[in-house]
Structure formats: structure tokens, C-alpha cells
C-alpha positions as CSV (number, residue, x, y, z in Angstrom):
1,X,-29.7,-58.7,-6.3
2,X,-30.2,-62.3,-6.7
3,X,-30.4,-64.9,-4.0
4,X,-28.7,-68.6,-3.6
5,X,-29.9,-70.3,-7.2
6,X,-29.9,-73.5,-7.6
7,X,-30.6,-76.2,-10.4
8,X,-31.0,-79.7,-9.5
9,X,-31.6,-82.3,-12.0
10,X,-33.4,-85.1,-11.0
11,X,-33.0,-88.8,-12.4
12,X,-34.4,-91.5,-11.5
13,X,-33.7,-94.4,-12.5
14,X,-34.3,-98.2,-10.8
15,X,-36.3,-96.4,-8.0
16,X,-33.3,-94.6,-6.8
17,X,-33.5,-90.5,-6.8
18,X,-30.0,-88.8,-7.1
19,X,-30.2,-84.6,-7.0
20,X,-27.2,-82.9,-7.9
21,X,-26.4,-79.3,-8.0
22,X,-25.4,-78.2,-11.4
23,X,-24.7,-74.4,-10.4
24,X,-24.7,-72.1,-7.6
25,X,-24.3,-68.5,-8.2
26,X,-23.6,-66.3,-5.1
27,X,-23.2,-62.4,-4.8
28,X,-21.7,-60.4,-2.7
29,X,-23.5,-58.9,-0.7
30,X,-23.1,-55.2,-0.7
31,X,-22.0,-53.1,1.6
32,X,-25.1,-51.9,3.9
33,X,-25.7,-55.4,4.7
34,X,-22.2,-56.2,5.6
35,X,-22.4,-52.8,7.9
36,X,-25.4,-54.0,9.4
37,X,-24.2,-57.4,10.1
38,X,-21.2,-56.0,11.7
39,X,-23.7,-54.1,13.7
40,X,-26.0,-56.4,14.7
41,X,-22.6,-58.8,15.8
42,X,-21.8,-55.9,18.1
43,X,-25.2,-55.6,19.1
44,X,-25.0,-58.8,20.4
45,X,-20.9,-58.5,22.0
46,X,-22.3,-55.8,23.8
47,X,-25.2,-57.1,25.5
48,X,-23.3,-60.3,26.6
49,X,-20.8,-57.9,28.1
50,X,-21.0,-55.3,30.6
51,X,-20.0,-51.5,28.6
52,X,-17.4,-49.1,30.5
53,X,-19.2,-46.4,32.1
54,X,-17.0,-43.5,31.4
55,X,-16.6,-44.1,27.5
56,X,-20.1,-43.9,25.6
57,X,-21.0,-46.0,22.9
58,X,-20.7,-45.0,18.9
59,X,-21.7,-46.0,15.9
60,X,-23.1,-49.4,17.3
61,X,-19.4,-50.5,18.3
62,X,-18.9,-51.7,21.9
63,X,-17.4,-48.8,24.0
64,X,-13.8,-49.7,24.5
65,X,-12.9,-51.1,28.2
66,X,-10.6,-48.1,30.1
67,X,-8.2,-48.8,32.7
68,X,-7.5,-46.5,35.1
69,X,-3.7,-45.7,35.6
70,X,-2.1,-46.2,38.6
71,X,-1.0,-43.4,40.6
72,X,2.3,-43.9,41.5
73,X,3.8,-42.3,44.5
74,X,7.5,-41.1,44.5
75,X,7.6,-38.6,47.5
76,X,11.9,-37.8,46.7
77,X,12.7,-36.7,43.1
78,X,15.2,-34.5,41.0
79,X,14.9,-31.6,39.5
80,X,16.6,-30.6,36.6
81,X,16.6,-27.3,35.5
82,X,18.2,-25.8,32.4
83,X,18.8,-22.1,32.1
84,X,19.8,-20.7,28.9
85,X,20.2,-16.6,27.7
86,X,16.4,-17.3,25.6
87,X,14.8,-20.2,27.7
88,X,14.4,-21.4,31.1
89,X,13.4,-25.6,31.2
90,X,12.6,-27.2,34.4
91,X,12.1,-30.8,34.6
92,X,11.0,-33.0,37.6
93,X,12.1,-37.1,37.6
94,X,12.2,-40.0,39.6
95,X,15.6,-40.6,41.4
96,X,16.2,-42.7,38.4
97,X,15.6,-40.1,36.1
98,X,12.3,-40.6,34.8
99,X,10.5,-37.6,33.8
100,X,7.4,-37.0,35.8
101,X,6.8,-33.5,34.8
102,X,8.1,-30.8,33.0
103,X,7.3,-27.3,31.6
104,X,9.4,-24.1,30.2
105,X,9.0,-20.6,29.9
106,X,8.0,-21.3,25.8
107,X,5.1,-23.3,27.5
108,X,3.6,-21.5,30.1
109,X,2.6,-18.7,27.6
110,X,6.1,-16.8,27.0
111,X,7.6,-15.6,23.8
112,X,10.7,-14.4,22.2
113,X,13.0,-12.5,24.5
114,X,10.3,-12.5,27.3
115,X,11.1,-16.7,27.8
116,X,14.4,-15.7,28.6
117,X,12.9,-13.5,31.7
118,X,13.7,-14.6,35.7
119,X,9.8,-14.1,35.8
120,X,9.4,-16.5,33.0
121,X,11.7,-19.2,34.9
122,X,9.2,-18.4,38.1
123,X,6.2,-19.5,36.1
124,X,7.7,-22.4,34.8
125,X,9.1,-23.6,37.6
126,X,5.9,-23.1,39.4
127,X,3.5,-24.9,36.5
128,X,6.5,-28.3,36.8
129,X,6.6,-28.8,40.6
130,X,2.4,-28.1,41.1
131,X,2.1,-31.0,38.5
132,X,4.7,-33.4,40.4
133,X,3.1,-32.8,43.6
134,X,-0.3,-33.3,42.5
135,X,0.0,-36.1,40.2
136,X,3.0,-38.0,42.0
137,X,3.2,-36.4,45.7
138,X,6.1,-35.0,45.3
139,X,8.1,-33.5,48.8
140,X,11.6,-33.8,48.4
141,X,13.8,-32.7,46.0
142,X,17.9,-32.8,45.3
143,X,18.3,-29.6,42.4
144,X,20.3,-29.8,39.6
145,X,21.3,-26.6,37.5
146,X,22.9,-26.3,34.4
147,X,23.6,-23.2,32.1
148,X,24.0,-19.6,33.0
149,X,20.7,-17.5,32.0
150,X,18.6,-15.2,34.5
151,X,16.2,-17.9,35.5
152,X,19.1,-20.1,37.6
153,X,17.7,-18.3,41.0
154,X,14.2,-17.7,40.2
155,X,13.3,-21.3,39.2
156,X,15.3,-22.4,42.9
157,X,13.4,-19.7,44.6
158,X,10.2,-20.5,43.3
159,X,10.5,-24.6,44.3
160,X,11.1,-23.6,47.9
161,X,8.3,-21.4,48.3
162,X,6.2,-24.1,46.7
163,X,6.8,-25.8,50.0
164,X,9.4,-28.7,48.7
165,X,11.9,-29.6,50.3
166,X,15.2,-29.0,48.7
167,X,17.7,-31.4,49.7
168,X,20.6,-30.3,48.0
169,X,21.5,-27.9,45.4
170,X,24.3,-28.8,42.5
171,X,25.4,-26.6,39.6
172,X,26.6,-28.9,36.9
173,X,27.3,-26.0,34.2
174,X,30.2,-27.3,32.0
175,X,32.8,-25.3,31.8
176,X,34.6,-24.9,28.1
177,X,38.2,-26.1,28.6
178,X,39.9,-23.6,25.6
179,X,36.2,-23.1,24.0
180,X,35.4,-23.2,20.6
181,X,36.5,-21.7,17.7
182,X,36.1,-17.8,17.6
183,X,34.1,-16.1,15.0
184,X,35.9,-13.9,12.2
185,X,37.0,-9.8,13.3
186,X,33.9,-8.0,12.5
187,X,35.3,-5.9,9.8
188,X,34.1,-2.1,9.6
């Protein structure tokens, strides 16, 4: 590696010296020096600055800056649950509809015709509302079901024994006005 190199020529001529640079030939450096420049420049960000306390340090970058979320409270929410012949889905919003927690009986450890259980809706149900009370303070709740699989009564069940207020309780199944096409005669 070659440094800065430089040719001057020097005339002189009437007592007056004039140097000019006939070439200057610079490489780049490679890429451990650019590393540890980068380094030392964080080195140096880092002791100007004060480091979060919960993120550590690596590889000589600053540790990034973390904001702690605010908690909100919403003490009256909804929630929603969806009971199917193979699933059970309970979800927990805002008044506005915002999800705030949510779990099914896929998720809490369930599978194949087992998620379809009124036990598996109990377990769900029970994993949603803990997590709404605990990270939102959740205390009221108006109950919306839809769908027509074994977990409708369990999953309602389970969120009044979890002490939560249930304000109201609305079935909003929809109901098939002529249905859908019928499948073909099984022939035999």
C-alpha cells in the first residue's frame, strides 16, 4: 500500500519559487481500515452520548436508544369470538375494534379435531382474556358470537369465571337466506 505521493517541481526563476503538484496517486484504503474507522467514529458517538441500559453494546456500534411503550388502559372492550365445527377464535378489542389480544384453540397447543373441542374453546378463551387484563386492564366486556361449533358456551363460560364483567351477550351468526348450492347425489 502506498501513501499520498507527491512530485513537486520547483522553478525558480527572478527570485520567485512556484511548487506545483504534478501527480497525486491515492488508494483506497481497504477494508480493515475503513471498519476500524467506522469503529473508532462510534467509539467516539458513544462516549459523547449516554448508552440505553437495557440493550448491550455489539460490535463497537452504539446500543440503539429503546422506548418503552406506553401502557394503555381501556377498562371496557369487546370480545369477539368465532366458533367453527374445527376451530374456536377468540379475540379481545377496544370499543373501536382494535385488537388487543387474541388466541385460538390452534394456538394454545391444539390439533386437528381436538381444536374443535369445547375444552379447546376454554383454553383459548382463557389464554385471550388473561392477556387483556394484564397488558390493558381489561374489566368489562360486551360478547359477540358468531358461528355454530361446540366452543360458543365454553369460551362465554370461561370469560365470566375469569372475573370480567360481561355486559351483554350477542349472537351475530348469519343465517343463509336459500344457502348455497347443494353438492351432487352421492351415487352408490
Amino acid at each position: 500500500m502506498a501513501d499520498k505521493v507527491e512530485k513537486e517541481v520547483k522553478e525558480v526563476k527572478d527570485e520567485v519559487v512556484v511548487e506545483t503538484p504534478v501527480t497525486e496517486v491515492v488508494e483506497e484504503a481497504s477494508a480493515e481500515e475503513k471498519v476500524a474507522e467506522e469503529v473508532a467514529k462510534a467509539d467516539a458517538k458513544t462516549s459523547e452520548a449516554t448508552p440505553a441500559e437495557d440493550a448491550p453494546a455489539t460490535d463497537g456500534k452504539p446500543a440503539p436508544k429503546v422506548k418503552k411503550a406506553k401502557k394503555r388502559a381501556v377498562p371496557q372492550g369487546q370480545a369477539h369470538i368465532l366458533a367453527t365445527f374445527n376451530n374456536t377464535i377468540i379475540t379481545i378489542t377496544d370499543p373501536q375494534g382494535n385488537v388487543l389480544s387474541s388466541s385460538s384453540a390452534g394456538a394454545s397447543g391444539f390439533r386437528g379435531s381436538k381444536k374443535g373441542t369445547a375444552y379447546a374453546a376454554q383454553i383459548a378463551a382463557e389464554k385471550a382474556i388473561v392477556a387483556a387484563k394484564q397488558g390493558y386492564g381489561v374489566s368489562k366486556l360486551e360478547v359477540f358470537i358468531k358461528g355454530i361449533g361446540q366452543g360458543r358456551e365454553a369460551a362465554v363460560r370461561t370469560l365470566i369465571n375469569q372475573k370480567v364483567e360481561v355486559e351483554n351477550i350477542k349472537d351475530i351468526t348469519t343465517t343463509a337466506h336459500g344457502g348455497v348450492r347443494p353438492r351432487k347425489a352421492r351415487r352408490t
